[in-house]
N, C-alpha and C positions, 0 to 999 in steps of 0.2 A: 504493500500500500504506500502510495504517495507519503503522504503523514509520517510512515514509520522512517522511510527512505532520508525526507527532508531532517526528521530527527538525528539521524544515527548521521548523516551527514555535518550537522550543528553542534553535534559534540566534536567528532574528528577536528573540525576547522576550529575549534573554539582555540585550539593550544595553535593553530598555524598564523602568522603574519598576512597569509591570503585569505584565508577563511570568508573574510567580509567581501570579498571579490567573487569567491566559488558560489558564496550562496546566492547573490546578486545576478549570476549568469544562470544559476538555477531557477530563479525564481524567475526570472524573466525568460525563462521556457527554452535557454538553450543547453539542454540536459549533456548533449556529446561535449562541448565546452567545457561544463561545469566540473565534468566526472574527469575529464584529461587535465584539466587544473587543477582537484583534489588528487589525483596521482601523480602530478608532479609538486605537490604540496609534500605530500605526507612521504614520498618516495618509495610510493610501492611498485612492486611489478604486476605489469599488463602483456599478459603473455595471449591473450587474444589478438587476429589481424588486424593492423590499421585498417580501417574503411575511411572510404571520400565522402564530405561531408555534400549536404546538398547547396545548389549554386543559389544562390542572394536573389531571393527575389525584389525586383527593385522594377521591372517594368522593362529591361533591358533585354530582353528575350532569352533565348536559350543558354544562353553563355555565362550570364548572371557578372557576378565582380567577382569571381574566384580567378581567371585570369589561366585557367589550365584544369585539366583531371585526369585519370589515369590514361587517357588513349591521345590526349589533345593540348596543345597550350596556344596559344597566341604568341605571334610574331611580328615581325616587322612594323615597329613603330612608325604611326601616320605622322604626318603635318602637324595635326590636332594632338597630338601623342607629344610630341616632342615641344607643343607649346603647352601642352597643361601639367606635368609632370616637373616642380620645382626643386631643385637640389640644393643644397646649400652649397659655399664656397667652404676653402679647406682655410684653418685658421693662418694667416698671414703675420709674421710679427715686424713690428715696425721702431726700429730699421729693421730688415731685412737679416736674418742669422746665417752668415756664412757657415761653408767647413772647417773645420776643426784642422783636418788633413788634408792641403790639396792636391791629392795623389790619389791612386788607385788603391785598391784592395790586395792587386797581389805586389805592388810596389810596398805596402804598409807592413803585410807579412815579411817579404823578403827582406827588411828592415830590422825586425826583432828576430827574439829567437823563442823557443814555446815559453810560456803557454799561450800567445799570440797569434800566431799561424794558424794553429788549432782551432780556435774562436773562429776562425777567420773562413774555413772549411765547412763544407756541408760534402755528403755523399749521397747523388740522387740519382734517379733517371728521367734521362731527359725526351723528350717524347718527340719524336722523327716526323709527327704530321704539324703540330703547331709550334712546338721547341717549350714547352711549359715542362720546367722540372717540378719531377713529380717524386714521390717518397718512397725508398724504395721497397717498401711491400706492395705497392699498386698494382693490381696487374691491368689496369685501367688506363687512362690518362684521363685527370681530374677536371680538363679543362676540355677536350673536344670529343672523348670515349674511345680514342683508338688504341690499339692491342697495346700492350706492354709486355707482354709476357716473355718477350727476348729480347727486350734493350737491357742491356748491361750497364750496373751502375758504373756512377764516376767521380771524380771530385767537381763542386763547383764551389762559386760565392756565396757564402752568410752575408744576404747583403741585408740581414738583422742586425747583425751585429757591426755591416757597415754604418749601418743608422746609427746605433750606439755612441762610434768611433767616430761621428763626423766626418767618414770618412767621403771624398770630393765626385767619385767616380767607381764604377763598374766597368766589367767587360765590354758590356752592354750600352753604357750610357754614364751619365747624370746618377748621382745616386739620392735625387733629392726625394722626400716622401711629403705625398697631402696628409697635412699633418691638423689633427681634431684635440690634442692636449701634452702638455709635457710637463713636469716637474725633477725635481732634482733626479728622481730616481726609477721615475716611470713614462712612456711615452707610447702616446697612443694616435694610430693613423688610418687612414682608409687604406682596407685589403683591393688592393686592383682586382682581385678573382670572384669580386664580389655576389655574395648570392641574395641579396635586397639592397633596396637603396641606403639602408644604414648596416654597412659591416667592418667591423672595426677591426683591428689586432692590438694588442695593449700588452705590453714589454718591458720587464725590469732589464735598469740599465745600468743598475749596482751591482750584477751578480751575472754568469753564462751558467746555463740550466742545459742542457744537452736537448733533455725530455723529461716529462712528466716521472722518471722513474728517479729523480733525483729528489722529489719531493717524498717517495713513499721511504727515503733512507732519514729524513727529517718531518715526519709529518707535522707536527706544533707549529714549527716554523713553513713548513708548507703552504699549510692551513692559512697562515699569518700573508703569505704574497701574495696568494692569489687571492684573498679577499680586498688586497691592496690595489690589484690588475682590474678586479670588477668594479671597484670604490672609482677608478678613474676612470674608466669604460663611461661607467655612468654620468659621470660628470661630463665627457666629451658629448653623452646625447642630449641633456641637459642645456649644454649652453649650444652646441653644433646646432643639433637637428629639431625639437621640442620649442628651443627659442626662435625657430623659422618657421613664421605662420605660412608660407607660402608650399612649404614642406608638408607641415600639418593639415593643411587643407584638401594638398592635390593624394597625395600618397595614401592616406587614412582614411578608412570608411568615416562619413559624417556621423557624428552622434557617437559613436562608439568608446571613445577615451576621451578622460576629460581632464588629465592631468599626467604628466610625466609621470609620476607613481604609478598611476596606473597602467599606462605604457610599459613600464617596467617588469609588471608582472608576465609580460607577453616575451619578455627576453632570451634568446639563446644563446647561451654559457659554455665554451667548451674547451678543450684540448686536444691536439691530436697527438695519440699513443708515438706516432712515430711522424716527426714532420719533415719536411724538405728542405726545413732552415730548421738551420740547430742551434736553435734558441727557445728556450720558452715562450712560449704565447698564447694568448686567450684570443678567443675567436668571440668576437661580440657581436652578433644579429640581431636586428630589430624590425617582427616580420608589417607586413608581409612581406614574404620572399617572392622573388622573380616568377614571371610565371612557369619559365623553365625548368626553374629548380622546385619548385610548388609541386610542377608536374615528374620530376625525376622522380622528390621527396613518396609520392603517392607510389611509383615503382619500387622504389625501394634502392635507387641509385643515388640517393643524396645521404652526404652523413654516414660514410662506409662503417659498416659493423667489425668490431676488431680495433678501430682504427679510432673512431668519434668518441670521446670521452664528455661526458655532458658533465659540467661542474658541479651540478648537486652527486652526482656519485662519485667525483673525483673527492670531495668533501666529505661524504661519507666514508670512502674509502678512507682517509687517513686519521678519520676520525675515530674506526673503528681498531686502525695500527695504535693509536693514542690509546685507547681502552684494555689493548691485550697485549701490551708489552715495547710496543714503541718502535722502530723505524724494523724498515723488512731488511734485514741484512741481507747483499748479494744482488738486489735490483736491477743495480747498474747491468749485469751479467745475463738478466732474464729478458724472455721473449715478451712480448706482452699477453700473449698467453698465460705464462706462467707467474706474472705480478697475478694477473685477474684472479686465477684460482687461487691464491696465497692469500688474496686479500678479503675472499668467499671464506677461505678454512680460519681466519681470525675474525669471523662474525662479519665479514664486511656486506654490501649488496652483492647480489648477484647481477653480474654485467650486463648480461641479454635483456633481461626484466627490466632493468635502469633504464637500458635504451627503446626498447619498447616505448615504455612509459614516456619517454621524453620525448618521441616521433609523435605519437600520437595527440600529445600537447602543440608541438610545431606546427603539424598541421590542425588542428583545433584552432589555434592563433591565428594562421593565417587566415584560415576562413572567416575567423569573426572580424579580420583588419582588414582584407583584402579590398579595392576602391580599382580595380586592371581595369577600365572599360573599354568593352570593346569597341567601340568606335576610335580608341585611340591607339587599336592595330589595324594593318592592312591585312591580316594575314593568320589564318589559325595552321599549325603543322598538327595534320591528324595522323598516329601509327596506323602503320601498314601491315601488322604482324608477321604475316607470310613470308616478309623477306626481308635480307640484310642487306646493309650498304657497306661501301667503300671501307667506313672505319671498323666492322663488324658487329655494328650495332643495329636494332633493327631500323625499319625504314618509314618515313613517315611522306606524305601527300601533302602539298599546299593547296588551301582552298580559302579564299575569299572568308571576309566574318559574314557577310550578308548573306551566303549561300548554307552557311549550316543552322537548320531545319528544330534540330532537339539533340540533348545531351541522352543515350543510354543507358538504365540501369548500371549498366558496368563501367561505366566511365569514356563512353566512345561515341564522337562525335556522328549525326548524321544531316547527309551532307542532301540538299534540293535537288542537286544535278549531279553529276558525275565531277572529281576531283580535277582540278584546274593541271595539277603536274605532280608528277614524283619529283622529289628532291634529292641528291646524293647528300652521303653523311659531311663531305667537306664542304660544299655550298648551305646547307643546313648551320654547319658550325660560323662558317663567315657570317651568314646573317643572324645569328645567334651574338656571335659577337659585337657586329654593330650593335646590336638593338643593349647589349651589357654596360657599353661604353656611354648610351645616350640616358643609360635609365639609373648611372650607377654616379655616387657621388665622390669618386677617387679623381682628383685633377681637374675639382672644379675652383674657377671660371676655366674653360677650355680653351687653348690657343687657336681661337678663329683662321689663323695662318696656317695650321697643319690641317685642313679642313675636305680629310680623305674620308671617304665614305658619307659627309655630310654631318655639319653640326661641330666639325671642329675637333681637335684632339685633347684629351684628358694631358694636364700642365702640373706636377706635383711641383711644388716651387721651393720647399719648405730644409731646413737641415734643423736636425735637436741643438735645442739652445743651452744645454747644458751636459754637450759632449764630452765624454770620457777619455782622458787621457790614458796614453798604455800605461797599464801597472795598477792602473783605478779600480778595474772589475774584479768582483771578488771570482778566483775559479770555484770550477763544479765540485772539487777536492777540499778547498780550504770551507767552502759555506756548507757540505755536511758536517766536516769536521768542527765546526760554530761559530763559523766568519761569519758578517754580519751581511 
């Protein structure tokens, strides 16, 4: 019974900080919300399938404001798209903060001797269709989906911990970052790979952390940074993105949040087990997510499993090291596999359930934040099932937003007429990426001069104002052992 439900619900939240939000979206009849935000409250696991939620009824036809579902997304930003969709700029300090180093990265290494170089290193794969280094347990590539499964790693650039270093230059380029917050010891910026319009990364700049498995050999102190790294996340959405009504307006379903806090509650918190810069960082999301990634997210291609550590369980997890004895000796050594079960056999969550739990809230979020409309794509990409393309992934149809008819039970678009065109996986990903760079807030204002594709090129202008000199960062050895 209703009654009992609503009861046994108002105890649970009574002890949570969200409580007053779950039952708010309860009560206001959006029960799949409510239940995906009391299990990412309470941190239980949800070992049942994600399901797509149903699309907004707002009078927009089939397609609603969810912006994607399991068979479909929208693509190609219109005219209209590209003028209604407000971003904010990346924060500018004035004067202007130059580098620290103005030199390269591997000029900086070749300079010292360890533990510099080191820092200095990442070992990834780099991926042969787009050039995006990828982690190297991928067997994916995280940015256009083609094979991995036989590029061979290699060494590249931490150009995290370029950032760090003030350091002037990359292989690549410029090594400057749009940059959304800094303080003495924390710096946070927009992720170019972004999977919504607000995605941040947030990076202590007092200490090199390899991976998450350097926390679980200190967890107390753990505990202590990364609630340091969310404490500043937040602030950069705070004053970046929440203080841009133009932001707030076009991005956000109307009526839906009514204060940064509350926004806050819709956050996505993470770490990845193993990254491709080897540095610590937090992954800051603020949905709604892209429509593409909304739509991966519903397949089950966003947020690899194994890989996506969602901060309430990375919290747990070391909380639970805190309760049965204190840091996992050997870490550094283990697979991520084998922290996972380590940290299950000393009472910790179980991984699978955590992430369950925390998909199913993402997508809950985005549904209730999502504002995609379609009139502001040219363009829906429906799957094709039956067959694969070019990157080996499967194959989707372009068709017109005007021409699709109704959304499927199952998540698959149908279409008035017969489909406009197949699309190969590498032409799909070009306009995938246009449409990332127009909708994404890393390198804003754009340089009107580099204006390939249209709309201009993302411009990161920015270096950390209180760059680290060599000898400054505590290493990964000395801060277990109780540096600071």
């Amino acid at each position: 019974p209703r009654a009992q439900v609503e009861a046994r619900i108002a105890r649970a939240c009574a002890m949570q900080p969200q409580g007053e939000h779950v039952l708010r979206l309860v009560n206001e009849g959006s029960v799949a919300s409510g239940v995906a935000a009391l299990l990412r409250a309470l941190r239980y696991g949800h070992t049942e399938p994600m399901v797509e939620g149903p699309a907004a009824e707002d009078g927009r036809g089939a397609l609603g404001l969810l912006g994607g579902g399991r068979g479909w997304h929208l693509c190609r930003l219109s005219a209209i798209g590209a003028s209604t969709f407000a971003l904010p700029s990346q924060r500018l300090a004035d004067p202007p903060t130059g580098p620290k180093y103005d030199g390269s990265i591997e000029a900086l290494a070749a300079e010292h001797a360890e533990p510099l170089a080191s820092q200095l290193a990442n070992h990834a794969k780099v991926c042969g269709l787009c050039g995006k280094e990828c982690a190297v347990t991928l067997q994916q590539c995280n940015r256009c989906l083609a094979d991995l499964s036989g590029v061979e790693r290699r060494r590249t650039e931490n150009v995290v911990m370029g950032f760090v270093y003030g350091v002037a230059r990359a292989s690549r380029g410029p090594l400057t970052l749009s940059l959304r917050y800094e303080d003495a010891s924390t710096l946070v910026y927009d992720d170019p790979l972004a999977r919504s319009t607000c995605h941040l990364n947030a990076v202590p700049s007092d200490v090199h952390l390899s991976d998450w498995r350097a926390l679980l050999r200190r967890p107390t102190q753990g505990r202590a940074l990364l609630r340091r790294l969310l404490s500043a996340a937040r602030a950069a959405l705070a004053t970046s993105f929440w203080a841009d009504e133009g932001w707030r307006r076009s991005v956000l379903r109307p009526g839906v949040v009514d204060s940064v806090d509350d926004l806050r509650l819709h956050e996505i918190a993470a770490l990845n087990a193993v990254p491709s810069q080897y540095q610590l960082h937090l992954h800051y999301i603020v949905p709604p997510l892209l429509p593409n990634d909304y739509h991966l997210l519903l397949r089950g291609e966003r947020f690899s499993r194994g890989r996506w550590l969602p901060l309430d369980f990375v919290d747990a997890s070391l909380a639970a090291l805190e309760a049965s004895g204190g840091p996992l000796l050997g870490a550094e050594a283990m697979t991520t596999e084998q922290c996972l079960g380590e940290i299950e056999a000393r009472g910790g969550p179980r991984y699978d359930s955590a992430l369950n739990a925390a998909l199913a809230a993402y997508a809950a979020s985005h549904e209730r934040l999502a504002n995609w409309r379609p009139e502001c794509f040219e363009a829906v990409a429906a799957v094709a099932p039956s067959a694969t393309n070019s990157t080996g992934a499967y194959s989707h149809v372009l068709a017109t937003t005007g021409r699709v008819s109704g959304v499927s039970t199952d998540g698959l678009v149908e279409l008035s007429t017969a489909a406009e065109s197949a699309v190969d996986g590498a032409e799909l990903n070009r306009l995938l990426s246009t449409d990332k760079r127009l909708l994404s807030s890393y390198g804003r204002p754009f340089d009107s001069a580099l204006a390939i594709g249209g709309g201009g090129q993302p411009a990161p202008r920015g270096f950390y104002a209180f760059a680290r000199a060599v000898g400054e960062v505590t290493t990964e050895e000395e801060w277990v052992r109780g540096g600071v």
